[in-house]
C-alpha positions as CSV (number, residue, x, y, z in Angstrom):
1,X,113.7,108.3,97.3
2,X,115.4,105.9,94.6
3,X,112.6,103.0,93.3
4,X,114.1,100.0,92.1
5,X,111.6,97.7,89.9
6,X,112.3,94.4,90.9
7,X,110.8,91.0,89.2
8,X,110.8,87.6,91.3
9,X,110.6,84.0,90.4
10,X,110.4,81.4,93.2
11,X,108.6,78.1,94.1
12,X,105.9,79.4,96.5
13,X,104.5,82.2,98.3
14,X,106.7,82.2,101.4
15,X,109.2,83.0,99.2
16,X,107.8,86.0,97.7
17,X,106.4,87.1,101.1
18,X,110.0,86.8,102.5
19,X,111.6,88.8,100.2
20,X,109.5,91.9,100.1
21,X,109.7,92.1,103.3
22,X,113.0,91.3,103.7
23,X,113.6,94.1,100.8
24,X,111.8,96.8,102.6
25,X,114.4,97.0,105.6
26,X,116.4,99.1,102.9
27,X,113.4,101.6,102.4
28,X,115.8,104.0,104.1
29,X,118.2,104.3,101.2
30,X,115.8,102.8,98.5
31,X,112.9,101.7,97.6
32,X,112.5,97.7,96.0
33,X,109.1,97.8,94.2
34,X,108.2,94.7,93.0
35,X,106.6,94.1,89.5
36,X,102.9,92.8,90.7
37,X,101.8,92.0,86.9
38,X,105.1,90.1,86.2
39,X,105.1,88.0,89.6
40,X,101.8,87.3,88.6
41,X,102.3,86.2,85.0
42,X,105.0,84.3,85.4
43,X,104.8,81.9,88.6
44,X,107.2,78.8,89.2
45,X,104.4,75.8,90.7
46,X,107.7,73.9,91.8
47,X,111.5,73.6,91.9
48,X,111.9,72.4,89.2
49,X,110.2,75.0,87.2
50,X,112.5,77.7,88.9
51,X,115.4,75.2,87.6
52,X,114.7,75.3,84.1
53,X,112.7,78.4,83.2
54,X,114.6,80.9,85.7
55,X,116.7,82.4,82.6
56,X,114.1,83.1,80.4
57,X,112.1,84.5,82.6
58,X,115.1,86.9,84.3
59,X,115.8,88.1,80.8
60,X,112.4,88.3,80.1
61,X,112.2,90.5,83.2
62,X,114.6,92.7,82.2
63,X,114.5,93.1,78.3
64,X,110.4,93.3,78.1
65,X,109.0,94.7,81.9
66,X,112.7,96.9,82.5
67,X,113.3,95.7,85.9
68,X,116.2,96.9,87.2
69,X,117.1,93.9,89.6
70,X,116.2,90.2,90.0
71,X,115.7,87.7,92.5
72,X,115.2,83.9,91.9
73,X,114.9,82.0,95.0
74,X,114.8,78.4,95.5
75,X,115.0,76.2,98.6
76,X,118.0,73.7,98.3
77,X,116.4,71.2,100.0
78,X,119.7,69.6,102.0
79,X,122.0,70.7,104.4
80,X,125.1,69.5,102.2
81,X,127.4,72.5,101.6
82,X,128.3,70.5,97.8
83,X,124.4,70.9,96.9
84,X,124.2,74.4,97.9
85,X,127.3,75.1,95.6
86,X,125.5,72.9,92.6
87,X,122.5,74.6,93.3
88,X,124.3,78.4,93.1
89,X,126.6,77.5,90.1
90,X,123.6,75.9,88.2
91,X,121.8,79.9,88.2
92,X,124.9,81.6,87.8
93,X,126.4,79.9,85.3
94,X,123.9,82.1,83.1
95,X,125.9,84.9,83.9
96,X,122.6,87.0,84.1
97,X,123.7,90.8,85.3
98,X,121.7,91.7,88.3
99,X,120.4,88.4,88.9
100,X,120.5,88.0,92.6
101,X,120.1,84.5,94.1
102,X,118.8,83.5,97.5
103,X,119.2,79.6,98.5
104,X,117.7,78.9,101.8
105,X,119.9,75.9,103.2
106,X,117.0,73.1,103.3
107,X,114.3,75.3,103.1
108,X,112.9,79.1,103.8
109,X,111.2,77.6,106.7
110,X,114.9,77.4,108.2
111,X,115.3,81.2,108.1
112,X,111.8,81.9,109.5
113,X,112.6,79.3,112.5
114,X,115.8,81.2,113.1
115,X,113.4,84.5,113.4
116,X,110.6,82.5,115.3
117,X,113.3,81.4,117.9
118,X,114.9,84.9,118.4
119,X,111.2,86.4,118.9
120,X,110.7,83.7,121.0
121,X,113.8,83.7,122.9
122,X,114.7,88.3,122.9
123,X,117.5,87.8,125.5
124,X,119.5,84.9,123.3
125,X,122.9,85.3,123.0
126,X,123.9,81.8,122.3
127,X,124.8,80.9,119.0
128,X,122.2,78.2,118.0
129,X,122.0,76.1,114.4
130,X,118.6,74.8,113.1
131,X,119.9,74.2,109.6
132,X,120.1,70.3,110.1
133,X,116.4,69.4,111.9
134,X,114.0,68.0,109.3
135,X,112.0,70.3,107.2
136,X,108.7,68.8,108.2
137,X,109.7,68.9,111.8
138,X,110.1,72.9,110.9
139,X,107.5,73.4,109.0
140,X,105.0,71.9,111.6
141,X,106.7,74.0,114.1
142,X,105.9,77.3,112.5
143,X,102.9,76.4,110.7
144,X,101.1,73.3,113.1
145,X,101.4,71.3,109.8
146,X,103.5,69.5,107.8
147,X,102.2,71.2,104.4
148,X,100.5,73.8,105.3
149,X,97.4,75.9,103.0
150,X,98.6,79.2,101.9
151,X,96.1,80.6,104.3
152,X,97.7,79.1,107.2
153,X,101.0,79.9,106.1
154,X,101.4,83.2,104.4
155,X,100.4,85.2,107.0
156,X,102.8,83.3,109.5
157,X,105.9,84.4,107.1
158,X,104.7,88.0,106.4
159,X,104.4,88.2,110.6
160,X,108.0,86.6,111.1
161,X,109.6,88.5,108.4
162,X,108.2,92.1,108.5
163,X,110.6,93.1,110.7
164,X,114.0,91.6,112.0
165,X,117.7,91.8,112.9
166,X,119.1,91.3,109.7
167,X,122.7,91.2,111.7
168,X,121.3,88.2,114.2
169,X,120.0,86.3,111.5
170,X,123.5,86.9,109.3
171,X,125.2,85.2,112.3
172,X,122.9,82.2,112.6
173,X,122.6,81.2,108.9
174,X,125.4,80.9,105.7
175,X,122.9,80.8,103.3
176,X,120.7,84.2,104.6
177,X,124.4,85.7,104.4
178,X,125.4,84.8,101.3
179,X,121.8,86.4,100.1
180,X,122.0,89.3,101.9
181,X,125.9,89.7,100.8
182,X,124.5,89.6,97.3
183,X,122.2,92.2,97.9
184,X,124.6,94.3,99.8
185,X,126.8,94.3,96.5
186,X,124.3,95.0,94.4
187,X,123.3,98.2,95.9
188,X,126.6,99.4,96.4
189,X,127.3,99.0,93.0
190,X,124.3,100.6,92.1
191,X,124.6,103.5,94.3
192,X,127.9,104.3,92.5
193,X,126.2,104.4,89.0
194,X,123.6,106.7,90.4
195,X,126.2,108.8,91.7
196,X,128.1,109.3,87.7
């Protein structure tokens, strides 16, 4: 089984919970092993930490703890297709290689509310969009508060996210997509070097 060391910077712990699970439905093919010692040196306390210190610590990352892949993740905080393309263009524009970037439209609430209604509702077929209700409104919804302890919350993500239908949630939000389309690349691309 391939391991790929993986470093993460992000605004909170939903974030990080997300992602590793998230990661592990590849576990098939390969497996994402995240860098415990670096996530836990190097921790954004807010968005606007993962705004300005993202490239130092990527490159950091990569040049001093060899990670092979990295993820920065930051909730764009509107629904505004414009602020999700400032946000993107604002991490890529370091032109970081292997820098993968998820921006949960609003927040990473929205994705776990798209999971939440799915377990909720197993027979939906209808197409639904959450993406424009308040994040409060979601956060109280998953959570039963507004802003919610890490105690309260953490184990809510790891239960919504540990396993899910990638494809269902792919047709329900554009920013999950153009993550996951990311990653999908990424692999591929990787897969072919592996194969030289």
């Amino acid at each position: 089984m391939k391991q790929l060391k993986y470093g993460f910077y992000g605004e909170d712990d939903a974030h990080k919970i997300f992602l590793h699970n998230y990661l592990n439905h590849f576990s098939d093919t390969v497996l994402f092993e995240r860098d415990e010692a670096f996530c836990e040196k190097f921790r954004a306390n807010n968005k606007k930490q993962v705004d300005t210190k993202f490239a130092i610590v990527a490159r950091t990352g990569f040049g001093w703890y060899e990670h092979q892949v990295f993820f920065v993740v930051r909730d764009v905080d509107s629904i505004q297709p414009q602020e999700f393309d400032e946000r993107y263009t604002h991490f890529a524009k370091e032109q970081i290689d292997k820098l993968l970037i998820a921006l949960p439209v609003q927040c990473i609430e929205h994705w776990l509310w798209y999971l939440k209604y799915k377990k909720d509702n197993p027979a939906l077929t209808k197409n639904i969009s959450l993406d424009s209700q308040p994040r409060k409104k979601v956060k109280f919804i998953l959570y039963g508060y507004e802003d919610p302890p890490n105690e309260l919350s953490n184990p809510v993500v790891d239960e919504l996210s540990k396993s899910f239908d990638i494809d269902w949630l792919l047709q329900r939000s554009d920013s999950f997509k153009h993550f996951h389309n990311q990653v999908v690349a990424f692999l591929t691309q990787y897969n072919k070097t592996q194969q030289i």
